[in-house]
C-alpha positions as a Markdown table, in Angstrom:
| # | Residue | x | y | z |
|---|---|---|---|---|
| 1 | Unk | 0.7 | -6.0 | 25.4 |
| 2 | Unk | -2.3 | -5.5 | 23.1 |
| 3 | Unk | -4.4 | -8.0 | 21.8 |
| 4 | Unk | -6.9 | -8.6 | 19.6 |
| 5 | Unk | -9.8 | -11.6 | 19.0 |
| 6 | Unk | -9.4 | -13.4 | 16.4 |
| 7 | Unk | -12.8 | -12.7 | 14.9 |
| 8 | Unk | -12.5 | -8.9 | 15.0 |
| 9 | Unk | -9.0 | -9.4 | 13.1 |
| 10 | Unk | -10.5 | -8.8 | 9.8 |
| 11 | Unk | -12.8 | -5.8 | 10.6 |
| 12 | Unk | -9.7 | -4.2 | 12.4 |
| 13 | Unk | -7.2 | -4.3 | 9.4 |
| 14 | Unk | -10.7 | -3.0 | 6.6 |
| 15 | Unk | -10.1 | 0.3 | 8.9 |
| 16 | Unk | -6.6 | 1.1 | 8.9 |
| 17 | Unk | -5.3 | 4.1 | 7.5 |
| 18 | Unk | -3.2 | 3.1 | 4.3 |
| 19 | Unk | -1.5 | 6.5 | 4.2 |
| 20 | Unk | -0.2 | 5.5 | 7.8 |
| 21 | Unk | 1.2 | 2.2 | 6.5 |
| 22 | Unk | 4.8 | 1.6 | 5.2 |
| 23 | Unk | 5.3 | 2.1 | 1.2 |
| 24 | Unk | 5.8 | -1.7 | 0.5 |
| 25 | Unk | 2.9 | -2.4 | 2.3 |
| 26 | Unk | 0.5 | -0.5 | 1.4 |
| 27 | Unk | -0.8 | -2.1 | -2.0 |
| 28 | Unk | -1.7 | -5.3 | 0.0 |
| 29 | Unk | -3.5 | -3.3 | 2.3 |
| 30 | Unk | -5.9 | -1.2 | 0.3 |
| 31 | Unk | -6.5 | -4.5 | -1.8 |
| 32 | Unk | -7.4 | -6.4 | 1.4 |
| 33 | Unk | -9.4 | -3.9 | 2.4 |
| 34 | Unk | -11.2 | -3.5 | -1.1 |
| 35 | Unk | -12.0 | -7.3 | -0.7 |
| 36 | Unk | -13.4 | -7.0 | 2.9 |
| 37 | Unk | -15.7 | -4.0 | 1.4 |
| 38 | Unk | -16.9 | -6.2 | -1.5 |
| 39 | Unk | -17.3 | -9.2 | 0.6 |
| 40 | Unk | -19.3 | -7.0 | 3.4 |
| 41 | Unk | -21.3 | -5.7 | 0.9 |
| 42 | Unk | -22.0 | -9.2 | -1.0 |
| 43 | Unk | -23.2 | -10.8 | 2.6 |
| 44 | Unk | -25.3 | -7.9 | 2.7 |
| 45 | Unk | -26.8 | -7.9 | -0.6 |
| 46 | Unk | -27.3 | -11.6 | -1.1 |
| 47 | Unk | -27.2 | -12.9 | 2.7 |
| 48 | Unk | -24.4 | -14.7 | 2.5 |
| 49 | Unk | -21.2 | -15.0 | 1.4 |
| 50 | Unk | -19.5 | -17.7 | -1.5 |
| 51 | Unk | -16.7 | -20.0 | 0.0 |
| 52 | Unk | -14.3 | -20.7 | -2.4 |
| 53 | Unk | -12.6 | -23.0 | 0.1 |
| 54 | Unk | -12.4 | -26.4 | 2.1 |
| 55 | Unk | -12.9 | -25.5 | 5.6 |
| 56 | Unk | -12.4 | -28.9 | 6.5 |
């Protein structure tokens, strides 16, 4: 078995292939991924990122 952390989750999915993904899923994939690339490049243009959540 294979694992993963938990922490490098994210950064693992933003580099999968999409054209090596199943047809149903790969709309949700290249979405997530264009999320992870505007997120990345927010954090790095404004040093940090806006949490639109309760992390409570």
């Amino acid at each position: 078995m294979i694992s993963i952390p938990v922490r490098k989750l994210a950064l693992w999915l933003a580099c999968i292939n999409s054209n090596k993904v199943a047809a149903p899923v790969r709309p949700k994939l290249e979405r997530y991924q264009e999320e992870c690339a505007v997120a990345l490049n927010d954090y790095r243009r404004r040093g940090g990122v806006d949490v639109h959540f309760d992390r409570s």
